[in-house]
C-alpha positions as CSV (number, residue, x, y, z in Angstrom):
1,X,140.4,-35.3,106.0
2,X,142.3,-36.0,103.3
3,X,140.8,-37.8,100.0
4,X,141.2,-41.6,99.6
5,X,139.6,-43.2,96.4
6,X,137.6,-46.2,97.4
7,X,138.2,-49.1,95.1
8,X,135.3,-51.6,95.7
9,X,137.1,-54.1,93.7
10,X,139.5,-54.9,96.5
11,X,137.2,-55.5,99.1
12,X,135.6,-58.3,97.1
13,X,137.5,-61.7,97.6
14,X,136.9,-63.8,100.6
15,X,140.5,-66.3,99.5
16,X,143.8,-65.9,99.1
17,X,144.8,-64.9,95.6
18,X,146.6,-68.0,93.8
19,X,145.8,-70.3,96.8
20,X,141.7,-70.6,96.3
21,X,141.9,-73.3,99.4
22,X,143.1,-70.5,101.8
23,X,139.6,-68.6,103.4
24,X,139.7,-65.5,104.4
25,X,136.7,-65.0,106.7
26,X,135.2,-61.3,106.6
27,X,131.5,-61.9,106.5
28,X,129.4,-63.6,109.4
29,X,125.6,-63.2,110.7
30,X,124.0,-64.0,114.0
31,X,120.8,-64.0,115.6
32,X,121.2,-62.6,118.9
33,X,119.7,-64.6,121.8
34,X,116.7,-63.5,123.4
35,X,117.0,-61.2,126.5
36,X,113.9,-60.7,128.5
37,X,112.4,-57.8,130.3
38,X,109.7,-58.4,132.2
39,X,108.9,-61.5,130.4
40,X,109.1,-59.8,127.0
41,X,111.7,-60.3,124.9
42,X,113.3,-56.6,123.8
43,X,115.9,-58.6,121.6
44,X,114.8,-58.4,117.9
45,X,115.0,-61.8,115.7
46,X,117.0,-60.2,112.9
47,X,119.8,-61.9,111.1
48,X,122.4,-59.7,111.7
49,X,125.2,-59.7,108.9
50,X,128.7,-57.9,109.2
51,X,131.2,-57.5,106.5
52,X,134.6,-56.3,107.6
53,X,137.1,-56.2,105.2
54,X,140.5,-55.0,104.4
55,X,142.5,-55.1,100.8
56,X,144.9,-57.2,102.5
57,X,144.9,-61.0,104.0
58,X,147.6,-59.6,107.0
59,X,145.2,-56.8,108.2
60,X,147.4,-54.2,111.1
61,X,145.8,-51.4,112.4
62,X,145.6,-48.1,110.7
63,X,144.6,-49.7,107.4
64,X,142.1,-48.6,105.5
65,X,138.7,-50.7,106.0
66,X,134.9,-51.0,104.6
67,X,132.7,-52.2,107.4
68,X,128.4,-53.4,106.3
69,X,126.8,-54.2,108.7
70,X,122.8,-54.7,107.9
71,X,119.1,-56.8,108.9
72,X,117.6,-59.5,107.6
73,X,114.7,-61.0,108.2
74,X,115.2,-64.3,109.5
75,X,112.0,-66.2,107.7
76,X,112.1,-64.6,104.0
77,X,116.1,-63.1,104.4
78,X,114.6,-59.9,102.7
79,X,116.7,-56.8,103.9
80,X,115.2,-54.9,106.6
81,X,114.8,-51.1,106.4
82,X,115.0,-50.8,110.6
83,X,117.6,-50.8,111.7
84,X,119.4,-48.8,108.1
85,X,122.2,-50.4,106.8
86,X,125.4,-49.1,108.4
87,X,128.3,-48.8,105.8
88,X,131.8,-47.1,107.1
89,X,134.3,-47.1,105.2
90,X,137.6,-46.0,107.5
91,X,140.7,-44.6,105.6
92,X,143.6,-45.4,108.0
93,X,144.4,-42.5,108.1
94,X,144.3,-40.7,112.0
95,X,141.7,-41.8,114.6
96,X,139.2,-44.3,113.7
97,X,136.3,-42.1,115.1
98,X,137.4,-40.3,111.2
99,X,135.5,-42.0,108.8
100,X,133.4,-41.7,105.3
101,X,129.9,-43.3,105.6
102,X,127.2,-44.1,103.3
103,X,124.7,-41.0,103.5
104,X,123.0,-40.5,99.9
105,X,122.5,-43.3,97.7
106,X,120.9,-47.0,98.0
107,X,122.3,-50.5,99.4
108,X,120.2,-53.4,98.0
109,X,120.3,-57.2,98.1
110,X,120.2,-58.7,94.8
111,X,120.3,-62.0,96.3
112,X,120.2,-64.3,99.3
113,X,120.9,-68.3,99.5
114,X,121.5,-70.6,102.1
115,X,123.8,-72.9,101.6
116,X,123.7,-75.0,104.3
117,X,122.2,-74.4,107.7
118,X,125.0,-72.5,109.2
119,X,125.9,-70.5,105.6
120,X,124.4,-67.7,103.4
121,X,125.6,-66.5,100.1
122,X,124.8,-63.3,99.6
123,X,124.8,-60.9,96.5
124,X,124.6,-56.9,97.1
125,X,125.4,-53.6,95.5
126,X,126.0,-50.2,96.7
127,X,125.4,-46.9,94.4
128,X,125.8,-43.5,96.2
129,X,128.4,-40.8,98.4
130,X,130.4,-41.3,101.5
131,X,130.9,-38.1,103.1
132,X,133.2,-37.4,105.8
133,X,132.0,-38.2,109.4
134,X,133.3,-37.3,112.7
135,X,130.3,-38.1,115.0
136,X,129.0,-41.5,115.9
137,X,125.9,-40.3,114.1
138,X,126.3,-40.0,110.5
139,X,125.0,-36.7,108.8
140,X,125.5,-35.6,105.1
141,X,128.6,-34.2,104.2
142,X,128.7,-32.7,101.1
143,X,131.9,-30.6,101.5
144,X,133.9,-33.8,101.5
145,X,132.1,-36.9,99.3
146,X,133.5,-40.3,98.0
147,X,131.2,-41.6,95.3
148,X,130.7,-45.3,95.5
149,X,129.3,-47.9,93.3
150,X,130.0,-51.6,93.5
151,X,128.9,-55.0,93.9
152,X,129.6,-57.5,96.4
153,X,129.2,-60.9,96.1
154,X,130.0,-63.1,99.5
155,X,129.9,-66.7,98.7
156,X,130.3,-68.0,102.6
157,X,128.2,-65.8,105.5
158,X,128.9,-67.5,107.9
159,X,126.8,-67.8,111.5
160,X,129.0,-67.0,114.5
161,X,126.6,-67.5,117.1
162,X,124.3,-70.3,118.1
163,X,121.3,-69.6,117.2
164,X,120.1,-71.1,113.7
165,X,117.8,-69.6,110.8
166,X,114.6,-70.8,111.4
């Protein structure tokens, strides 16, 4: 797998440089509706947030993409530890089941707001190594590490589902 230097600061933006109107949409959570087994629900309550982006506003396939996906919890919107935050970051380069992922280091939430019932603004940072992958499961890699450090900050989280924050 060949090397690709990850450059946090172009993942960053959610509008279209020189045209602040024009949104690009990369970030959204959901609470997933309840599913029930035997009259207990098996579906946890969670805020699930996804961050999918791309350093360009046209994404094709076979670009290079970072994908967060991570747990809240939906009363005090502190970050869960179960299920772990899930960063890829996905070169473009070959297959997509080829990827670097987050497997030393620390993802924490500086901040979370809600802006308005359907929205959350949401500060993070990331400090740590993506090593090479090439399972669904992510192991250490240390024959083939990115280092990674950088801040997000996602001014509009939007819910894509129908379910509202408590």
């Amino acid at each position: 797998m060949a090397r690709v230097a990850v450059r946090p600061d172009a993942y960053t933006w959610n509008t279209v440089p020189g045209n602040a109107e024009r949104e690009v949409h990369s970030a959204s959570w959901v609470i997933l509706k309840p599913m029930l087994l035997g009259g207990v629900n098996i579906t946890p309550d969670d805020v699930f947030v996804t961050l999918s982006s791309r350093h360009t506003i046209s994404p094709t396939a076979g670009q290079p993409e970072l994908r967060v996906e991570f747990s809240l919890d939906p009363v005090t919107l502190d970050l869960k530890a179960d299920p772990a935050v899930d960063l890829r970051y996905f070169p473009g380069q070959g297959e997509e089941s080829n990827y670097y992922a987050l497997t030393h280091g620390r993802f924490q939430i500086e901040s979370v707001t809600r802006a308005d019932e359907d929205t959350l603004s949401i500060v993070a940072t990331v400090d740590g190594e993506l090593s090479a992958q090439q399972t669904e499961e992510p192991v250490h890699n240390p024959a083939d590490v990115l280092p990674l450090k950088a801040r997000f900050d996602l001014r509009q989280v939007s819910n894509r589902g129908s379910i509202p924050l408590p």
